[in-house]
C-alpha positions as CSV (number, residue, x, y, z in Angstrom):
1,X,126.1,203.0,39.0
2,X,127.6,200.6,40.9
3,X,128.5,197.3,39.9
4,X,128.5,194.3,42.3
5,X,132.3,192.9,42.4
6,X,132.9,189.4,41.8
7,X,132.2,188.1,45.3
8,X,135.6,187.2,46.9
9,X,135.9,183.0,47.5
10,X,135.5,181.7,51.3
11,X,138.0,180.3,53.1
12,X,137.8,176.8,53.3
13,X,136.6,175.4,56.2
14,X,138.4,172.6,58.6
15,X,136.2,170.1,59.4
16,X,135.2,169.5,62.8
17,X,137.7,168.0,65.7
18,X,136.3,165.6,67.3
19,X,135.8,165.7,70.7
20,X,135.0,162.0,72.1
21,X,137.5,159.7,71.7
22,X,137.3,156.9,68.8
23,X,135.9,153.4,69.7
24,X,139.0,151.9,68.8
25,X,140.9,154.2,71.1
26,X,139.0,153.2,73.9
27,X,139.4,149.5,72.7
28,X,142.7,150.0,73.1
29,X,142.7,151.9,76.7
30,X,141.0,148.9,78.0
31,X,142.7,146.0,76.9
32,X,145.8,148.7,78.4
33,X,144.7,148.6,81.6
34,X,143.5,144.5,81.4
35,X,147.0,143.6,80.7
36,X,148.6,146.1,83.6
37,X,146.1,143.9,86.6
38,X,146.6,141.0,85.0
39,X,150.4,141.6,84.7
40,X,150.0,142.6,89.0
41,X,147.9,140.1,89.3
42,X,150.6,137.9,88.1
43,X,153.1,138.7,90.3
44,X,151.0,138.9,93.4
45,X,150.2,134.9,92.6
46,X,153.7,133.8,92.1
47,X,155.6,136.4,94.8
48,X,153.0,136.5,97.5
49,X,154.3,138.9,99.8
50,X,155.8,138.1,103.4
51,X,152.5,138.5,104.5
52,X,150.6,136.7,102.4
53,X,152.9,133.6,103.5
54,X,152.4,133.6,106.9
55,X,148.7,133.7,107.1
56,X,148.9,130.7,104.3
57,X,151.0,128.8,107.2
58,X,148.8,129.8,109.9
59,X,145.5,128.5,108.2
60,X,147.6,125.4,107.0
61,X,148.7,124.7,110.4
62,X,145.2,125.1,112.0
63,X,143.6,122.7,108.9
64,X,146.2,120.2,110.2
65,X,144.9,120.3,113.4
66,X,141.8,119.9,112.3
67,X,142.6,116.7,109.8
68,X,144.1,115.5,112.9
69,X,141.6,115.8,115.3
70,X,139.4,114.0,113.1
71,X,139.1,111.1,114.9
72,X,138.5,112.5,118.8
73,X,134.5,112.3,119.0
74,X,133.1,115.4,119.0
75,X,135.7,117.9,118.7
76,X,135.2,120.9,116.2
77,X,138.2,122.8,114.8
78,X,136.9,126.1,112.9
79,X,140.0,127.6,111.0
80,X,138.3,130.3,110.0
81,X,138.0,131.7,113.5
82,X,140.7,129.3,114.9
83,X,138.6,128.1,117.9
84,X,138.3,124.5,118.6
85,X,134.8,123.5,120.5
86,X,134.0,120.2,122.2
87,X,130.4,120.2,121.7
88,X,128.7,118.7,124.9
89,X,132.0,117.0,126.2
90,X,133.1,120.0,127.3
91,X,129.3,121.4,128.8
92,X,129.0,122.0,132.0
93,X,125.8,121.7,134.4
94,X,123.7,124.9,136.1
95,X,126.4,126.8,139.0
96,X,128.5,123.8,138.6
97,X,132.3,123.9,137.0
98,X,132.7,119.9,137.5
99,X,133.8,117.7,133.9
100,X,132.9,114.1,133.7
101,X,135.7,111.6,133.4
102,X,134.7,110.7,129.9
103,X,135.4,114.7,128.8
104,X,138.9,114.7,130.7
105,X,139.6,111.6,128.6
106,X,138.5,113.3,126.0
107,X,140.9,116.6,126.4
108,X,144.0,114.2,127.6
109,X,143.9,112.8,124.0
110,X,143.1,115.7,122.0
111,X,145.5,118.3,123.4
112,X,148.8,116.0,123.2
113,X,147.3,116.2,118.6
114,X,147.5,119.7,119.3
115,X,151.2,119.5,120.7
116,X,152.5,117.4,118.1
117,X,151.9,119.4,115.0
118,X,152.8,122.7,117.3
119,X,156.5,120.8,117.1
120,X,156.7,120.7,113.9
121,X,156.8,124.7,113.4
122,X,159.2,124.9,115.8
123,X,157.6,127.3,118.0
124,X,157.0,130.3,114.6
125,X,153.5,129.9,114.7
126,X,151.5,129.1,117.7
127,X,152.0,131.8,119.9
128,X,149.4,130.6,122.3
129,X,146.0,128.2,123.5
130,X,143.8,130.4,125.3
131,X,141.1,127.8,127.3
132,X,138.1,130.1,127.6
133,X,135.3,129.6,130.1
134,X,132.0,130.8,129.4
135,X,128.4,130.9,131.3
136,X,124.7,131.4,130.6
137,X,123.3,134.4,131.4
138,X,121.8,133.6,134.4
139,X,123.0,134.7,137.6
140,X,125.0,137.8,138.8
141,X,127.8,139.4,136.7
142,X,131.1,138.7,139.3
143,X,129.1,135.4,139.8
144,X,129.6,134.3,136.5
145,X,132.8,135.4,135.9
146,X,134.0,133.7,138.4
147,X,132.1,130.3,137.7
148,X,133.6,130.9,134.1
149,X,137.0,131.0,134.7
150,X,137.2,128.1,137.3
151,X,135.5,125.9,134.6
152,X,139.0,127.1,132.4
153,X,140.8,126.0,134.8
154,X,138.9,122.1,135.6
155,X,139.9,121.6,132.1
156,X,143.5,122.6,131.8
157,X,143.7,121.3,135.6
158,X,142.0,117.8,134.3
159,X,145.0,117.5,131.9
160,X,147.6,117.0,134.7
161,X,145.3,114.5,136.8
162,X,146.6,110.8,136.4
163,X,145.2,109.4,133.3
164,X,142.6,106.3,133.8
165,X,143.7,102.6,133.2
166,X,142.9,102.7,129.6
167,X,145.0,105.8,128.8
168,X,148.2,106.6,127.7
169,X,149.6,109.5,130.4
170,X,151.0,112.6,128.9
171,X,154.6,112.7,128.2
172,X,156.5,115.3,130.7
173,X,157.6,117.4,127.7
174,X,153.8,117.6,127.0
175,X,152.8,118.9,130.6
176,X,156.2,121.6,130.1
177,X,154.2,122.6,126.6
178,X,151.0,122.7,128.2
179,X,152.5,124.9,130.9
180,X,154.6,127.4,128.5
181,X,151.8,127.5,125.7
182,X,148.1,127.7,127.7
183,X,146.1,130.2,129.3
184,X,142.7,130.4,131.3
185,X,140.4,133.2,130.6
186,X,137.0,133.5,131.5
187,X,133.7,135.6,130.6
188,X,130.6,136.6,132.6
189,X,127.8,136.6,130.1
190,X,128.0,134.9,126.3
191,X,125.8,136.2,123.8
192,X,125.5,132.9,122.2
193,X,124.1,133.4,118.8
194,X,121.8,130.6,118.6
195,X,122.7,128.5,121.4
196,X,121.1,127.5,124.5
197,X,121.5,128.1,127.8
198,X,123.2,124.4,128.2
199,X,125.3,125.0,125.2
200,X,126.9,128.2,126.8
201,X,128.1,126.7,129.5
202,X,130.7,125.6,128.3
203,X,135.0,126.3,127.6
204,X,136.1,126.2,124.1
205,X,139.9,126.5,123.2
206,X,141.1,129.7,121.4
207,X,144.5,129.3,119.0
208,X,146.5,132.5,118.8
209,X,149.5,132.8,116.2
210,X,152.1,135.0,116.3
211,X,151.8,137.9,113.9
212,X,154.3,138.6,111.2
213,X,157.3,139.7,112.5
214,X,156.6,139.3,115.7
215,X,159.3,137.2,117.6
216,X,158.3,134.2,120.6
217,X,157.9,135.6,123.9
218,X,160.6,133.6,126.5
219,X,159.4,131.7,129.1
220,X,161.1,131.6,132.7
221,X,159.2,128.7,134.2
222,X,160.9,126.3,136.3
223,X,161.7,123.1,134.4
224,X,160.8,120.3,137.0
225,X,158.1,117.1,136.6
226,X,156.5,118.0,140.1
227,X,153.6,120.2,138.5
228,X,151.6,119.8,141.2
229,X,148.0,119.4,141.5
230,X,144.9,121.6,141.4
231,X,143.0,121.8,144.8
């Protein structure tokens, strides 16, 4: 007969490994990876790269222009976009390219603000003014574009006329930076978000800086007073 042996003992067990992490491992993780973007974040703050810098001069220069321009009646400066509008001084009628004398007044004494803080930067900045002609949509496509850019040029020609009785003229060195610094463009149709058809017609002034690194073109105009005079 068989007797039952004395049943052997079990190993013993291990107990389970765990497989998710503890909460106050991932406690720990976190606050890890808080301290490493604040630690970047840091730095970025207080050593703003090369970069960085120049687009925080660029939008300083342009909010100067604007704190400047503060008291020329009804000029805009948006820094956001850097464009500077002129509202209705600067409107122009149906198929006509013609500014009232009150508008080129107007211009004569807010470009020469313009100028002035330009100087200060020494020529880093500003790399250009582009004046930019628009026109409504009516009428032809070459018609338009050419009504547009001859109302460019009545304003940047309207600077250079003789300045009225009241007015202090522009300096020579003015006229040179004038000459070196703006452009005329102009564009058939302008979409106009929420403007009307009067409020199209009209030129606007576009400020382009130079981009980092990049270097002032040189400019081979003649240096002479006799800038003649638009036709």
């Amino acid at each position: 007969m068989l007797s039952r042996g004395t049943p052997l003992p079990r190993p013993k067990e291990e107990g389970e490994k765990p497989f998710w992490i503890s909460y106050a491992d991932l406690m720990t993780a976190m606050m890890m990876m808080f301290l490493i973007v604040m630690t970047f974040s840091l730095v970025i703050i207080t050593n703003p790269a090369p970069e960085l810098e120049h687009l925080k001069k660029i939008g300083q220069l342009c909010e100067e222009i604007k704190q400047a321009a503060q008291g020329v009646s009804g000029v805009t400066v948006d820094c956001v976009n850097n464009r500077i509008d002129f509202g209705s001084q600067a409107q122009f009628g149906n198929n006509d390219s013609k500014l009232s004398e009150s508008a080129k007044q107007t211009l004569r004494k807010f470009v020469p603000i313009v100028l002035n803080v330009a100087r200060k930067d020494g020529g880093k900045l500003l790399k250009r003014v582009v004046v930019e002609g628009y026109a409504s949509p009516t009428g032809s496509y070459l018609l338009n574009l050419q009504l547009s850019m001859r109302r460019a040029e009545t304003v940047l020609c309207s600077l250079f006329e003789p300045p009225a009785p009241e007015e202090a003229a522009l300096l020579d060195d003015d006229k040179r930076m004038i000459r070196d610094l703006f452009l005329v463009g102009g564009y058939s149709f302008n979409n106009g978000v929420g403007k009307t058809e009067a409020e199209m017609r009209r030129v606007e002034f576009k400020l382009d800086f130079l981009g980092f690194d990049e270097t002032p073109s040189t400019v081979n105009a003649v240096d002479t007073a006799d800038f003649g005079k638009c036709l």
